[in-house]
TORKOL-4160 file (C-alpha; in steps of 0.2 Angstrom, whole numbers, padded with zeros to 4 digits, m for minus):
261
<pt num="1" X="m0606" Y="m0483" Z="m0126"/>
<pt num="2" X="m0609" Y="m0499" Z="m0126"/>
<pt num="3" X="m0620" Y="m0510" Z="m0114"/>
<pt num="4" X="m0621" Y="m0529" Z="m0112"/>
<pt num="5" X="m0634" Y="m0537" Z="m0103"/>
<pt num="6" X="m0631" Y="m0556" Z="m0107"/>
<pt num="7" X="m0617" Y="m0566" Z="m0099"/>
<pt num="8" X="m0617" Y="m0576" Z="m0117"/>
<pt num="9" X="m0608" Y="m0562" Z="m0123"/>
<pt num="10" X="m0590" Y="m0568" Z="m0128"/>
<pt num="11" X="m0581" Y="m0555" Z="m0119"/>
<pt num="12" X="m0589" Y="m0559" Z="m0102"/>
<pt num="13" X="m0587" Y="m0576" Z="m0104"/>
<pt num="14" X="m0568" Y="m0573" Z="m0106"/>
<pt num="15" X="m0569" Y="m0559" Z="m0092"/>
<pt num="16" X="m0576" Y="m0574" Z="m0081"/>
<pt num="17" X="m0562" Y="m0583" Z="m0086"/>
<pt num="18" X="m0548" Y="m0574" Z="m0081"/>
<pt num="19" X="m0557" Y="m0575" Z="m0062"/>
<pt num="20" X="m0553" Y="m0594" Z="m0064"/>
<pt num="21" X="m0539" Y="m0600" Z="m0072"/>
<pt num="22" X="m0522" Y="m0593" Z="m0068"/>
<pt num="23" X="m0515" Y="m0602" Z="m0084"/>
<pt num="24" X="m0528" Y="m0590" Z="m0095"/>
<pt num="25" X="m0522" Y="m0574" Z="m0086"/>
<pt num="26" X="m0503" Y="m0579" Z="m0088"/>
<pt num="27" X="m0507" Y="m0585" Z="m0108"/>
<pt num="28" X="m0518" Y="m0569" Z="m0112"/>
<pt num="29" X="m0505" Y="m0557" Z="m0099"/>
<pt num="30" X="m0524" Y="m0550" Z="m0092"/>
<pt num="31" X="m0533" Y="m0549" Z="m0077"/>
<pt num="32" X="m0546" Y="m0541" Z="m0070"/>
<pt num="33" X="m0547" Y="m0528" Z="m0057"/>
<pt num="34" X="m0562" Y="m0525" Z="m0045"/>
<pt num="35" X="m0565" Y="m0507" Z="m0036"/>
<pt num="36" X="m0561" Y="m0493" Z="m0037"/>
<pt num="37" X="m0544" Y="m0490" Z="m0023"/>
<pt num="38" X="m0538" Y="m0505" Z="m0033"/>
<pt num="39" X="m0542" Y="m0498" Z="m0050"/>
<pt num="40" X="m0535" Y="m0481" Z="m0046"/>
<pt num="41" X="m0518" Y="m0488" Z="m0037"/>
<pt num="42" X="m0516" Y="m0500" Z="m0053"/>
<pt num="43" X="m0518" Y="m0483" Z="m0062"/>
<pt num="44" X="m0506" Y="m0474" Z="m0054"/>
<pt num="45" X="m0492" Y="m0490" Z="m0055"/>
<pt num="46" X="m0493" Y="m0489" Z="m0073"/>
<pt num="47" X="m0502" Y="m0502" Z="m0077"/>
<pt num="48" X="m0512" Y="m0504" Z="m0096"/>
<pt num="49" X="m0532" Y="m0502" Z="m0091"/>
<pt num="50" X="m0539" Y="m0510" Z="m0107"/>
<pt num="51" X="m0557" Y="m0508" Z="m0102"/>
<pt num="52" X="m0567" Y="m0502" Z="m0087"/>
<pt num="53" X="m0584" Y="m0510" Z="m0084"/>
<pt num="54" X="m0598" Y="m0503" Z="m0073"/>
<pt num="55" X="m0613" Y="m0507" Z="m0066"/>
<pt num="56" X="m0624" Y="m0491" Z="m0067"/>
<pt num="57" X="m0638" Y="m0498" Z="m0055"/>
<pt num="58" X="m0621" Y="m0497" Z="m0040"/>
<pt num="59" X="m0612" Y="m0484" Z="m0048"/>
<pt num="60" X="m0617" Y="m0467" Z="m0062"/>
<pt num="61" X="m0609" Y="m0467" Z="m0078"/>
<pt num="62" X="m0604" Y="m0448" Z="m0071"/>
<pt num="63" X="m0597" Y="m0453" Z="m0057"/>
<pt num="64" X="m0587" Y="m0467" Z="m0067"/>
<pt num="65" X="m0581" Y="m0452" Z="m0080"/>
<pt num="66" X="m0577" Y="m0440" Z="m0066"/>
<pt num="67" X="m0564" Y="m0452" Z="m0058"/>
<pt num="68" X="m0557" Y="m0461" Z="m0072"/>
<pt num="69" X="m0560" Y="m0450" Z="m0087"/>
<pt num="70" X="m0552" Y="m0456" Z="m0103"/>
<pt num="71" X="m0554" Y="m0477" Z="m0101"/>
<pt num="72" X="m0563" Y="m0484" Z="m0114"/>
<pt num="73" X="m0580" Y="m0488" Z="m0104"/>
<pt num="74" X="m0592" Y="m0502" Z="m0105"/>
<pt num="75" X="m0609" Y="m0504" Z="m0093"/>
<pt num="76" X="m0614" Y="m0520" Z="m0088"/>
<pt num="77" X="m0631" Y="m0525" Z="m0079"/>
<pt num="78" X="m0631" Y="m0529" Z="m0061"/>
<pt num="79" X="m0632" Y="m0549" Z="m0065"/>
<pt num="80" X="m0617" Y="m0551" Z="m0074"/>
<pt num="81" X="m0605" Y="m0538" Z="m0061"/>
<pt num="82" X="m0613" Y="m0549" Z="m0048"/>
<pt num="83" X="m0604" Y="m0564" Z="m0057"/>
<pt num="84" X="m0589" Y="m0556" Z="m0059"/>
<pt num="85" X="m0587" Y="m0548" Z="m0044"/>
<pt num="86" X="m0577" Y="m0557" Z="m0031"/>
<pt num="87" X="m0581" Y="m0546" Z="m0016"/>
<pt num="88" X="m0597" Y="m0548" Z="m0005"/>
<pt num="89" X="m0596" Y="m0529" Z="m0004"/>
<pt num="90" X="m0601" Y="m0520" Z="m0021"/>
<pt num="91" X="m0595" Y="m0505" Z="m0028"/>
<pt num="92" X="m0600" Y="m0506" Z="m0047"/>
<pt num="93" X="m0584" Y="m0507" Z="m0055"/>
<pt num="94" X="m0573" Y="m0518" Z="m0063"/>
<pt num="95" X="m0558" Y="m0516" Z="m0076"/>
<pt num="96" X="m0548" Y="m0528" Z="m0088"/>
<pt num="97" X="m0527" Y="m0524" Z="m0086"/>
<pt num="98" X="m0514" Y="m0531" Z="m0092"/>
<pt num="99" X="m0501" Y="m0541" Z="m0081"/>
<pt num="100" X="m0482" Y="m0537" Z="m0079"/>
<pt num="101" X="m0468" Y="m0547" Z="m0078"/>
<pt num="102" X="m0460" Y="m0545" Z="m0062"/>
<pt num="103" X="m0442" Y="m0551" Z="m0067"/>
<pt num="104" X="m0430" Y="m0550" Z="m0055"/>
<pt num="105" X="m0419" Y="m0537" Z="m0064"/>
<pt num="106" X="m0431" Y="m0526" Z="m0063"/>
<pt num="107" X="m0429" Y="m0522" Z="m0046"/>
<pt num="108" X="m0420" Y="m0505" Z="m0042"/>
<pt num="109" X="m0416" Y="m0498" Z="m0027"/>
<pt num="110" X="m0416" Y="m0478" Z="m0022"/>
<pt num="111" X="m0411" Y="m0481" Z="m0004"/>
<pt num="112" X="m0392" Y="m0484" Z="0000"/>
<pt num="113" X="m0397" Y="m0497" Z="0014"/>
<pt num="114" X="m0415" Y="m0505" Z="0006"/>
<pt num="115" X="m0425" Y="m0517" Z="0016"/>
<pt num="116" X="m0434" Y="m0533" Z="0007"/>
<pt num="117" X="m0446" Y="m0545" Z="0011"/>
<pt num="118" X="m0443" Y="m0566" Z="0006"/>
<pt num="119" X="m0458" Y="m0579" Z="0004"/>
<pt num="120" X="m0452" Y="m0594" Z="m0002"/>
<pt num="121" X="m0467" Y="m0603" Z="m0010"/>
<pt num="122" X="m0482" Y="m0596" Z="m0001"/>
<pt num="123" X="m0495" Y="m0605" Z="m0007"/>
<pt num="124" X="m0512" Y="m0596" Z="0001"/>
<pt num="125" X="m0519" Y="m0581" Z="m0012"/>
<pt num="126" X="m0524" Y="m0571" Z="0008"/>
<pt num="127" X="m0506" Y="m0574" Z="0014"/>
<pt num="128" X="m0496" Y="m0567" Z="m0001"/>
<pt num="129" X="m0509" Y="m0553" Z="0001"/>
<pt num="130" X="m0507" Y="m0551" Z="0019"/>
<pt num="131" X="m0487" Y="m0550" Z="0016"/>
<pt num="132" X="m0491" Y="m0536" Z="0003"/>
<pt num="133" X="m0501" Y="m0527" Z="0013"/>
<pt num="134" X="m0488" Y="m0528" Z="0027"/>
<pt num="135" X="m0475" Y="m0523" Z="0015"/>
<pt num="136" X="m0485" Y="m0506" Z="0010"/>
<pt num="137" X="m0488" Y="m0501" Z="0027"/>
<pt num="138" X="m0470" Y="m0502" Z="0033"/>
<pt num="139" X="m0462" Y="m0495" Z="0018"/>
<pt num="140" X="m0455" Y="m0510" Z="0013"/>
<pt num="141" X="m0443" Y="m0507" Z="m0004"/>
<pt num="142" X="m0447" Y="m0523" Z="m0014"/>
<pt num="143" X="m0455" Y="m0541" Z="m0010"/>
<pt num="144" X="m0449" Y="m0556" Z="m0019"/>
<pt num="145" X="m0457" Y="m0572" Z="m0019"/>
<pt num="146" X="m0447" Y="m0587" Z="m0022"/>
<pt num="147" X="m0454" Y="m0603" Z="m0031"/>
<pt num="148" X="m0470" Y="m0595" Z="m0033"/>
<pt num="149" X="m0485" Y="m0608" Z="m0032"/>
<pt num="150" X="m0498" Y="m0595" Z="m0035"/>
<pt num="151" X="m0503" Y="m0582" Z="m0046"/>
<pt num="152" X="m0501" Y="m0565" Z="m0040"/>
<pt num="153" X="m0515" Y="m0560" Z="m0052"/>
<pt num="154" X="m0527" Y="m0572" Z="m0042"/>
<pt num="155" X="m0541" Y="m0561" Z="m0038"/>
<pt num="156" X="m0540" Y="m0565" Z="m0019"/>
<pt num="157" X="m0522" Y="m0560" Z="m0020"/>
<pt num="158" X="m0529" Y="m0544" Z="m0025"/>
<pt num="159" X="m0543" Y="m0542" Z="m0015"/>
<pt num="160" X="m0533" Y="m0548" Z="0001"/>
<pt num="161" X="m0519" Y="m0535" Z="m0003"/>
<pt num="162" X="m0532" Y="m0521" Z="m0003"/>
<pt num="163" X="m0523" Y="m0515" Z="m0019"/>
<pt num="164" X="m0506" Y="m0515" Z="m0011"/>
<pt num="165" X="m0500" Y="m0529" Z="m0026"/>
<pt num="166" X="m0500" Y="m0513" Z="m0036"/>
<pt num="167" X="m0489" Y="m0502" Z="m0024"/>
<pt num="168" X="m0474" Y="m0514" Z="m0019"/>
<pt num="169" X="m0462" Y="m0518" Z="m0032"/>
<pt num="170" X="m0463" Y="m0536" Z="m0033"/>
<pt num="171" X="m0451" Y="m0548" Z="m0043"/>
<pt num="172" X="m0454" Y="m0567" Z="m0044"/>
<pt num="173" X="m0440" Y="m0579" Z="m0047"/>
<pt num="174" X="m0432" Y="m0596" Z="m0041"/>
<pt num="175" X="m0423" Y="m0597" Z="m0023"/>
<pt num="176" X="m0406" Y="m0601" Z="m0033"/>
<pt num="177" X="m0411" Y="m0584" Z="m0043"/>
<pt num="178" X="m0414" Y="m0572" Z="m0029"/>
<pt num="179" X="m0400" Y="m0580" Z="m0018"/>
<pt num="180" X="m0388" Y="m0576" Z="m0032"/>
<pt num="181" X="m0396" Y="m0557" Z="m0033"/>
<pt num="182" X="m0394" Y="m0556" Z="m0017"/>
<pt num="183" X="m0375" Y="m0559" Z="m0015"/>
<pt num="184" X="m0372" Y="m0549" Z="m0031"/>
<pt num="185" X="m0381" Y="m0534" Z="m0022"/>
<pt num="186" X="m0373" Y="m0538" Z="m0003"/>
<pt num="187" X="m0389" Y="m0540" Z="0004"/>
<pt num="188" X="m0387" Y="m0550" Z="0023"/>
<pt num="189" X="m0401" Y="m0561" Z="0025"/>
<pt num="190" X="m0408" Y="m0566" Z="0039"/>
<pt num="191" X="m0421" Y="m0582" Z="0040"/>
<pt num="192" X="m0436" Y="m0584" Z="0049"/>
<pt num="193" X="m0434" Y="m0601" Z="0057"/>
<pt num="194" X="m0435" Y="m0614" Z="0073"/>
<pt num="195" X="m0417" Y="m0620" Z="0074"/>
<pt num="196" X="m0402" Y="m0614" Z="0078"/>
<pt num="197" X="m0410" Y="m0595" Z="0079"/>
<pt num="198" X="m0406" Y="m0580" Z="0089"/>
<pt num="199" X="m0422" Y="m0567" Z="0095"/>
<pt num="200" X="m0427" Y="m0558" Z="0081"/>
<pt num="201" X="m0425" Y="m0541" Z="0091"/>
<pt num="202" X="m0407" Y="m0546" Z="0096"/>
<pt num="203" X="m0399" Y="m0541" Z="0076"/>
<pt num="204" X="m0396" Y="m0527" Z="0068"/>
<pt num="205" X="m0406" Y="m0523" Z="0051"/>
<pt num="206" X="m0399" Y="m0506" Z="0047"/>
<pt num="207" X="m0388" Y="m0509" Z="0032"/>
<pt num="208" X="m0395" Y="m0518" Z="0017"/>
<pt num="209" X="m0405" Y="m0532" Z="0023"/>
<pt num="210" X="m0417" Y="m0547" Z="0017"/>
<pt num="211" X="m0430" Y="m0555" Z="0030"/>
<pt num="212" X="m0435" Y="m0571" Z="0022"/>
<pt num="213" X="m0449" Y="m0581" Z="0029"/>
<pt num="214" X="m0457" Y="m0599" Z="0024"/>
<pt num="215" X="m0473" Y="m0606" Z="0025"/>
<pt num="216" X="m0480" Y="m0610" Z="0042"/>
<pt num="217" X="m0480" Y="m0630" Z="0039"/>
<pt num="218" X="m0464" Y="m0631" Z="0027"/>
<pt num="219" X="m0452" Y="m0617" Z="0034"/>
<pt num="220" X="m0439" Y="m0613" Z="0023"/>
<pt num="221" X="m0428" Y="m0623" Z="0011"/>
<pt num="222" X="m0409" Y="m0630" Z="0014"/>
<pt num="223" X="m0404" Y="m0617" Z="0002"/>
<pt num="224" X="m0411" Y="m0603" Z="0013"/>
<pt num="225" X="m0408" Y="m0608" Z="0030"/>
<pt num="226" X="m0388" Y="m0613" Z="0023"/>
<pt num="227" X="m0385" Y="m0596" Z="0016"/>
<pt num="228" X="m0394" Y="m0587" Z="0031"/>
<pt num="229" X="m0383" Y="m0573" Z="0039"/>
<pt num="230" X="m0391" Y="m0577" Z="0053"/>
<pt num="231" X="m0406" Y="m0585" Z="0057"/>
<pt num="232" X="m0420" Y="m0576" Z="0069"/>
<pt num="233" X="m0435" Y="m0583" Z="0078"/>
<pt num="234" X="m0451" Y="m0575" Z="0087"/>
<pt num="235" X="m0450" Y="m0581" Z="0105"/>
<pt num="236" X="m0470" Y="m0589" Z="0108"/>
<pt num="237" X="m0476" Y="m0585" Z="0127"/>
<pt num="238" X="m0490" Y="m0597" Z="0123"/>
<pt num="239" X="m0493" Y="m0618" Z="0119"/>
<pt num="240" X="m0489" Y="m0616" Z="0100"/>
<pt num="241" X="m0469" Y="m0615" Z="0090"/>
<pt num="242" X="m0475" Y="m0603" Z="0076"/>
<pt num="243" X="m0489" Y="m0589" Z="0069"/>
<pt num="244" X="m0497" Y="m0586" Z="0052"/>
<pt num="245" X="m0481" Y="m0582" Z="0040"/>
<pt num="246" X="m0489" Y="m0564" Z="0035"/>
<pt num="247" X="m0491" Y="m0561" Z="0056"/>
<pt num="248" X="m0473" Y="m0566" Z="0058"/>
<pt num="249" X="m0466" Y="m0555" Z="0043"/>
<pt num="250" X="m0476" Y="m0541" Z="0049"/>
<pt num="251" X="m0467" Y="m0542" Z="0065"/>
<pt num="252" X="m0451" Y="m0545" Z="0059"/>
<pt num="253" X="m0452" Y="m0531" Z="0047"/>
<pt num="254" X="m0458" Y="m0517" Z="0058"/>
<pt num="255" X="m0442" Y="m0522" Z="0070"/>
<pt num="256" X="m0430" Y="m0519" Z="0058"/>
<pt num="257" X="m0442" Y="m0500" Z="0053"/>
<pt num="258" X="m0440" Y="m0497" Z="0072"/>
<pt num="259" X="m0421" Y="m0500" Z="0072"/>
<pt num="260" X="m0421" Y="m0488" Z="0054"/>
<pt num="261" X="m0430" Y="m0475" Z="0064"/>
């Protein structure tokens, strides 16, 4: 098995790499993975593992073997798993994937009535995460993100979805691009906004629905908010007009899990 000791070795350099530039990881179709809930969810979605590193002095080469027997294995010394670790918290092991694509088409439904979650251009690596995260947790059947302005393989994405990136089917694609699939699959949408909106608890999201939320600053497009079934707001008791997106589309979406119940 092989052991490397010196961050000069090429591969860590271009492991180090791919934490830093999202143009790298979308050239080279690779990211790297840290922990191992994340590693064994990415494992279980089918995702290529093209090799797992460990840090023996956090984690035993047996213990590594034991859960993920069969990856090609690679130990590194504490020093260089401290530089490419992203989380405060250590748990000794790290593995290089490879991305996926994420089209739109790709999306299938097994539920007559799905339910999907919108953002249109989140920005913020910890919201997209937060959203994912929400999406796991209620049983979401798909999240799409609209005009996409950050990687989903940024390693904060990751380590803010607690894995969930690797759960949700995800497809990533223009507004004009999801609208259109949307209409071709009789989805009724319902926007997140400030104007012209009805409580969100006053609609019905029992048939085949999409929840579409913007960023907290922006909001939503024209083309959202023109094509919007119907537009939907969180009444605020307090001095403020809006929450974080991720808090909004949590609430939003276990509404409409309540009303499927």
């Amino acid at each position: 098995m092989q052991q490397i000791t010196s961050f000069q070795n090429p591969l860590i350099k271009h492991l180090y790499s791919l934490t830093q530039k999202s143009k790298l990881r979308r050239e080279q179709r690779e990211f790297l993975i840290e922990g191992r809930r994340e590693l064994t969810l990415a494992i279980e979605a089918g995702y290529l593992i093209k090799q797992l590193f460990f840090c023996s002095a956090i984690l035993s080469q047996e213990e590594v073997e034991k859960q993920f027997a069969g990856e090609k294995l690679t130990e590194i010394s504490m020093e260089i798993y401290q530089k490419l670790s992203y989380r405060s918290s250590t748990e000794g092991i790290l593995a290089l994937a490879q991305t996926k694509d994420h089209f739109l088409s790709e999306l299938t439904f097994h539920k007559e009535n799905p339910l999907i979650l919108i953002a249109e251009a989140p920005e913020k690596p910890g919201n997209i995460g937060a959203l994912l995260r929400t999406a796991d947790a209620a049983g979401v059947d798909a999240v799409c993100i609209a005009n996409p302005k950050t990687d989903l393989y940024n390693p904060n994405v990751i380590r803010s979805s607690v894995g969930t990136l690797f759960t949700v089917p995800i497809a990533t694609a223009s507004t004009k691009e999801i609208l259109s699939f949307l209409q071709k699959e009789n989805f009724t949408i319902y926007c997140a906004a400030l104007s012209a909106s009805v409580p969100y608890d006053s609609v019905s999201y029992r048939g085949r629905t999409a929840i579409v939320v913007g960023t907290e600053d922006v909001g939503l497009s024209p083309q959202w908010l023109s094509a919007s079934s119907k537009n939907i707001i969180i009444p605020m008791r307090g001095k403020i007009d809006s929450m974080n997106v991720s808090t909004s589309a949590a609430v939003l979406i276990f509404e409409a899990v309540r009303q499927r119940k």
